[in-house]
Residue frames as a rotation matrix with the C-alpha (Angstrom) as fourth column:
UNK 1
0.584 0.812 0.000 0.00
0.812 -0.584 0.000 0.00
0.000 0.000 -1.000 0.00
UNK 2
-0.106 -0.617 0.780 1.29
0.426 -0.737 -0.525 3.44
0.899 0.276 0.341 -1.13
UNK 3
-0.290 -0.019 -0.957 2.18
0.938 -0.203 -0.280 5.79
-0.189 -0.979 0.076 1.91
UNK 4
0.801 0.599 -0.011 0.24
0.599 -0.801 0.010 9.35
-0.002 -0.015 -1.000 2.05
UNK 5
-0.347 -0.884 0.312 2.33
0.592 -0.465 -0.658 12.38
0.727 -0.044 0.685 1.91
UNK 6
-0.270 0.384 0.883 0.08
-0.689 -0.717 0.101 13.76
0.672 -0.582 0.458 4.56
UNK 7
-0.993 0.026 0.112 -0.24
-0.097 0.343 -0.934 12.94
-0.063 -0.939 -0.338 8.30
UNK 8
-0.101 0.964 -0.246 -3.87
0.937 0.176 0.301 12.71
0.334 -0.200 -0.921 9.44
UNK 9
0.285 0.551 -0.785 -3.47
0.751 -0.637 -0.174 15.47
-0.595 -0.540 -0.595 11.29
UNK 10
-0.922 -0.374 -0.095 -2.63
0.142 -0.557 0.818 17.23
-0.359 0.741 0.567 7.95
UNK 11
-0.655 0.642 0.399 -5.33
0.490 -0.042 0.871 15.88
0.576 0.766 -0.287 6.25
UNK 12
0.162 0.798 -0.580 -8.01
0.981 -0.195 0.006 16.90
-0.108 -0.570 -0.815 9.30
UNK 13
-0.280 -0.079 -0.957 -6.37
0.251 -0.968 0.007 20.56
-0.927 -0.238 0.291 9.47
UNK 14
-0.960 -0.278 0.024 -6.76
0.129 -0.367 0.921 20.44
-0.247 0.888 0.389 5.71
UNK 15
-0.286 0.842 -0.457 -10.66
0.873 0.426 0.239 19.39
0.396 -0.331 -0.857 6.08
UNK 16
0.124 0.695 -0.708 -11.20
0.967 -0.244 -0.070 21.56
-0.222 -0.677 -0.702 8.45
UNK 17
-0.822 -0.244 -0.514 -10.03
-0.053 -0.866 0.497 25.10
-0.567 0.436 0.699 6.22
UNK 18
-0.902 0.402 0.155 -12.94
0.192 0.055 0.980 23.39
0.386 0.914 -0.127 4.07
UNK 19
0.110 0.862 -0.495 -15.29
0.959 0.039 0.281 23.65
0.262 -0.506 -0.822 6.89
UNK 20
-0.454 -0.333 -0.826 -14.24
0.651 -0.757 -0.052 27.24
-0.608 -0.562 0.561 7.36
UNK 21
0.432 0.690 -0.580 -15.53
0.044 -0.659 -0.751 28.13
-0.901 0.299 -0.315 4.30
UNK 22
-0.303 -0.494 -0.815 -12.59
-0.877 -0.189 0.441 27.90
-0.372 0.848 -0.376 1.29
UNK 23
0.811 0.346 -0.472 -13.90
-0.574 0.631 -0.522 25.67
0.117 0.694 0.710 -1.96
UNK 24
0.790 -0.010 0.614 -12.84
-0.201 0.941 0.274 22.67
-0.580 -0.339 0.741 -2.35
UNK 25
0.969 -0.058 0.239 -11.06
0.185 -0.474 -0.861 23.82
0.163 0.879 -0.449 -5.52
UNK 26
0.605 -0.746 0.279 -8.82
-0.530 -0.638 -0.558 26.06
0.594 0.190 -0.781 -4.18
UNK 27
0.573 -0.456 0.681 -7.57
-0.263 0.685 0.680 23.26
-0.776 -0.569 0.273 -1.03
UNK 28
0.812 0.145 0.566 -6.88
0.259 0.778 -0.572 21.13
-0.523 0.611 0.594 -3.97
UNK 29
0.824 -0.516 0.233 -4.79
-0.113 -0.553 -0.826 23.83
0.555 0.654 -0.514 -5.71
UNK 30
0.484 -0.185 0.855 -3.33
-0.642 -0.740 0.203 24.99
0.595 -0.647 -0.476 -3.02
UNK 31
0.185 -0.235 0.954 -1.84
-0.700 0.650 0.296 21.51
-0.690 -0.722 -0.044 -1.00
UNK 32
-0.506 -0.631 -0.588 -1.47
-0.854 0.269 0.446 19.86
-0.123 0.728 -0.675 -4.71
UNK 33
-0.670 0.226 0.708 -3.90
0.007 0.955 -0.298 16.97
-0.743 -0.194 -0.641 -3.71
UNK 34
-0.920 0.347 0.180 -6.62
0.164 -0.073 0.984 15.79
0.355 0.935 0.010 -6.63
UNK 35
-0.471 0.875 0.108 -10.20
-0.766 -0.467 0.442 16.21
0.438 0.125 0.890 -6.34
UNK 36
0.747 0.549 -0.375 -11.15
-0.113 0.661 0.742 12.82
0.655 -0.512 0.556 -5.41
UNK 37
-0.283 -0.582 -0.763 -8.36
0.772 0.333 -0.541 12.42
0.568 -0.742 0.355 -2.79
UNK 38
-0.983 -0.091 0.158 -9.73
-0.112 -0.381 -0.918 15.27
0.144 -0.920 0.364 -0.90
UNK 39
0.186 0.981 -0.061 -13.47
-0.770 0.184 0.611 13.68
0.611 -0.066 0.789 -1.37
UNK 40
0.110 -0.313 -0.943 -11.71
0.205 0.936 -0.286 10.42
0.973 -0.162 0.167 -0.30
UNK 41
-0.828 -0.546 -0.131 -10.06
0.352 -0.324 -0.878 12.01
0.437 -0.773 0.461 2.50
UNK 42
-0.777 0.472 0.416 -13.76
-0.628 -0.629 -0.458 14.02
0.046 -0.618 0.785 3.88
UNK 43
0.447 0.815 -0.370 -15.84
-0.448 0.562 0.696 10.55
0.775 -0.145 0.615 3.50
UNK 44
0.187 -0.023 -0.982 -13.27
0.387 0.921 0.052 8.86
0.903 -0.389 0.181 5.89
UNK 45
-0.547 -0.687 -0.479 -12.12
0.760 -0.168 -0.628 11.95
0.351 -0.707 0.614 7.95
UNK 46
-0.306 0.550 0.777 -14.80
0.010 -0.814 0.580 13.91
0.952 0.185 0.244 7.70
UNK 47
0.680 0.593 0.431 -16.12
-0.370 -0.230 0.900 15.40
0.633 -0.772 0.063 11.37
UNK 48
0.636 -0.224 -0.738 -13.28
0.696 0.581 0.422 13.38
0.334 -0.782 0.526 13.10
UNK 49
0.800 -0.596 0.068 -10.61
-0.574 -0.728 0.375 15.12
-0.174 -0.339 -0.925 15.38
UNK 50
-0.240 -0.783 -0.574 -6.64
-0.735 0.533 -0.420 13.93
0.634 0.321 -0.703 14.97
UNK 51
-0.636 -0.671 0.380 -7.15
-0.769 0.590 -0.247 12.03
-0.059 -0.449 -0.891 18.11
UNK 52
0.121 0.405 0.906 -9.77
-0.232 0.899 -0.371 9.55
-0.965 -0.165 0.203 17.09
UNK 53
0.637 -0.367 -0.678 -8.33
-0.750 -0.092 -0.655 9.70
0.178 0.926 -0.334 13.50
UNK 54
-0.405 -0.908 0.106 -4.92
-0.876 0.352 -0.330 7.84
0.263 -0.226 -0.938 15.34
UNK 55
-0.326 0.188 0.926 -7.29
-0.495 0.801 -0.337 5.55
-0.806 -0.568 -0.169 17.31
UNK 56
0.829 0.398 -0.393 -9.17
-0.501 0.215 -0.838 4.91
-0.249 0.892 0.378 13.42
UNK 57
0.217 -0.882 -0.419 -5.14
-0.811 0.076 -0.581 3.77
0.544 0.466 -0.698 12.27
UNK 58
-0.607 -0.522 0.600 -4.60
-0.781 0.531 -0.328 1.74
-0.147 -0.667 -0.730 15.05
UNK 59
0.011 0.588 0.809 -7.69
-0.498 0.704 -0.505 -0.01
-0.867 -0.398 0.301 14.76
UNK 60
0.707 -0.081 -0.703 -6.98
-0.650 0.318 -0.690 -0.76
0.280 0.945 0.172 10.92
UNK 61
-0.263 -0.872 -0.413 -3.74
-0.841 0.417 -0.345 -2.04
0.473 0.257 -0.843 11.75
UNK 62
-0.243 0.187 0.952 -5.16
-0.892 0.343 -0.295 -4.18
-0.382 -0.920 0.084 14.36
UNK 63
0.528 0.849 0.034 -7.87
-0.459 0.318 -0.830 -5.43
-0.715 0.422 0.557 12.41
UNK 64
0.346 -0.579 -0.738 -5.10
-0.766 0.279 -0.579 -6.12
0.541 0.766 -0.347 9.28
UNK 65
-0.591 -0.791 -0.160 -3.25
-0.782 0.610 -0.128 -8.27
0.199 0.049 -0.979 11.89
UNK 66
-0.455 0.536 0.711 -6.42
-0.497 0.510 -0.702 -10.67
-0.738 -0.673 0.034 12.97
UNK 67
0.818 0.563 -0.120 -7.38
-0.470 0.532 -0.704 -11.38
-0.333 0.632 0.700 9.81
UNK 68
-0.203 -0.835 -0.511 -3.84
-0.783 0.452 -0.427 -12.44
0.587 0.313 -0.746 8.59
UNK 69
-0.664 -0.702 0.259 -4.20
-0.717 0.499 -0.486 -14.72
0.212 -0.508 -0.835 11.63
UNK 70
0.430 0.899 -0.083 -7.81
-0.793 0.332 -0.511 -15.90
-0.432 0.286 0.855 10.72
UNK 71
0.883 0.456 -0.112 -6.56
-0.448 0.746 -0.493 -17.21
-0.141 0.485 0.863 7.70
UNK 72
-0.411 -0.893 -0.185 -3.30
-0.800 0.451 -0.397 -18.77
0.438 -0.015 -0.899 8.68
UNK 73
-0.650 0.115 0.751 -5.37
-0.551 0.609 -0.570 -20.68
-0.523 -0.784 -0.333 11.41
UNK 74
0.625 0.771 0.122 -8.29
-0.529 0.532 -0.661 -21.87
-0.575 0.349 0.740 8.74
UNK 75
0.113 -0.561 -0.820 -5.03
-0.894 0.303 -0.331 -22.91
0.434 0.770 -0.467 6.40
UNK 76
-0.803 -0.540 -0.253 -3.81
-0.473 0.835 -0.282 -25.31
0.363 -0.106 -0.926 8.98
UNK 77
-0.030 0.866 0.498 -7.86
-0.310 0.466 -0.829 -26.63
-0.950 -0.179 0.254 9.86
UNK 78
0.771 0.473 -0.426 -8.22
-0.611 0.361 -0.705 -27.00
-0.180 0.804 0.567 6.40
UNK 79
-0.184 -0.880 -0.439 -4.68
-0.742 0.417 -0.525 -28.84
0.645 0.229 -0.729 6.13
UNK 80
-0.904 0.049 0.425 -5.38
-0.253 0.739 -0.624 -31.45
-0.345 -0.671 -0.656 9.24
UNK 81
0.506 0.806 0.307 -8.92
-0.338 0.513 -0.789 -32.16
-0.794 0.295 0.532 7.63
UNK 82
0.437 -0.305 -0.846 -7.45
-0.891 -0.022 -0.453 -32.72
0.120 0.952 -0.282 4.80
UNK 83
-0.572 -0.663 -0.483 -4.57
-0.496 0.749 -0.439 -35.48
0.653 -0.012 -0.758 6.09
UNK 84
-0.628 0.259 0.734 -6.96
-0.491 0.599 -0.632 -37.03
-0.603 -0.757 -0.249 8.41
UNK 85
0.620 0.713 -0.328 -9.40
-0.740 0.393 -0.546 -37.67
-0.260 0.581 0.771 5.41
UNK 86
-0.108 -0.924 -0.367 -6.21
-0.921 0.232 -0.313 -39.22
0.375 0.304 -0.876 4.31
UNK 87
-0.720 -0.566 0.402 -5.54
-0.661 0.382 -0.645 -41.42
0.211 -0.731 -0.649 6.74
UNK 88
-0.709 0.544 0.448 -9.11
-0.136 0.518 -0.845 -42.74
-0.692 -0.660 -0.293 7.33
């Protein structure tokens, strides 16, 4: 996955010039980002502050490692069903 050139608490401060009142347009110009990255950026950050933005990150990463370990653990259920069918 590509890394952002903006922090969250970029993007939120950036967001939140749009909630002040300046078009969406000129952000865009102005910070170099396209149109749909700063739509992207106000469906997922929209209304949030930085600190539940971080706790949002953390909970991705979390979430990224439990499923890895989901399906490592169904690999080796489905492996032992597999050699017991074997066997019997």
């Amino acid at each position: 996955m590509k890394r952002s050139r903006f922090s969250e608490e970029q993007i939120i401060g950036i967001l939140k010039e749009h909630q002040a009142g300046l078009g969406a347009k000129e952000l865009c110009r102005k910070h170099g980002v396209s149109d749909a990255t700063f739509y992207k950026w106000r469906s997922k950050y929209g209304g949030m502050e930085v600190s539940e933005a971080k706790r949002l990150k953390a909970l991705e990463v979390e979430n990224a490692k439990l499923k890895k370990l989901l399906a490592e653990q169904m690999m080796d259920v489905s492996t032992l069903k597999e050699m017991l069918g074997k066997n019997f």
